[in-house]
Structure formats: C-alpha cells, structure tokens
N, C-alpha and C positions, 0 to 999 in steps of 0.2 A: 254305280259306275266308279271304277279306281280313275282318282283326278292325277295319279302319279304313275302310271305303267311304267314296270321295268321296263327296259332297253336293254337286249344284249346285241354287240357289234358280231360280225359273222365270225371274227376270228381273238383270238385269247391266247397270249404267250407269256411265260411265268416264266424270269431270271433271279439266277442271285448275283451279286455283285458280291467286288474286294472289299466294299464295306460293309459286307456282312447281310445290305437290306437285298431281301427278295420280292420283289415287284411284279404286278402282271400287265400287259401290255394291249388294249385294243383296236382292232381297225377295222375295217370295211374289207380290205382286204390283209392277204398276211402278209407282202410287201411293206405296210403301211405300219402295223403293228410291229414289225421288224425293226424298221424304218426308227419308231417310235421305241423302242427296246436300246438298239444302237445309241441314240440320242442322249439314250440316260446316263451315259457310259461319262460324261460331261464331268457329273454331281456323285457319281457311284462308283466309279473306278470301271474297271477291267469285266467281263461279264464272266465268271466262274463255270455256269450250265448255264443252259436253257431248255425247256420244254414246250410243248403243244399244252394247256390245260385239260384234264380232263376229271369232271362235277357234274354235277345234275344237270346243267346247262352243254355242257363240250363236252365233246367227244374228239381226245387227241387235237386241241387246233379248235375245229369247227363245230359250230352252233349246231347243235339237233336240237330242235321244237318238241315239247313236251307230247308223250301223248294223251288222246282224250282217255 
C-alpha cells in the first residue's frame, strides 16, 4: 500500500509572470486556481500568459484519471 498517494486537484493552470518565474496554479475548482494564479501577481508582477495544463495528468485544465 503507497503511505503517500498522489493527489491531483481537478483543475491545473500554468502562468508566467514579469519576473520571469512560471508557476502552476491548483484548485478544486478553476475559479479557485485562478483565484490563486491572480494572487501571485502580489510577489511576481504582471501575469505575461496563462494556460490550462496539459501532461499525463490534464487534459487542457482538467484532471483525466489514468486509464487501467
């Protein structure tokens, strides 16, 4: 049994910022992770782009479960 399961939130948003760093953002919902993107703007400046992620995990934004 894995004592650590990942976790991924439903929703994944990946910015860059004026200073350069590019960060990704999660929520529960995309409100939230938006919400939490916005936020950064505090410590990182201005947000340059944004994206939906999409990886193994996301598809555009949202979580798809692997399959078996």
């Amino acid at each position: 049994m894995n004592e650590n399961p990942e976790i991924f939130p439903a929703y994944r948003l990946v910015a860059e910022f004026s200073d350069g760093q590019r960060l990704t953002f999660d929520g529960l919902t995309e409100q939230q992770a938006q919400a939490r993107m916005e936020a950064a703007q505090a410590l990182h400046g201005d947000i340059c782009w944004y994206d939906g992620v999409t990886d193994q995990h996301y598809d555009c934004l949202l979580y798809t479960s692997p399959s078996p």
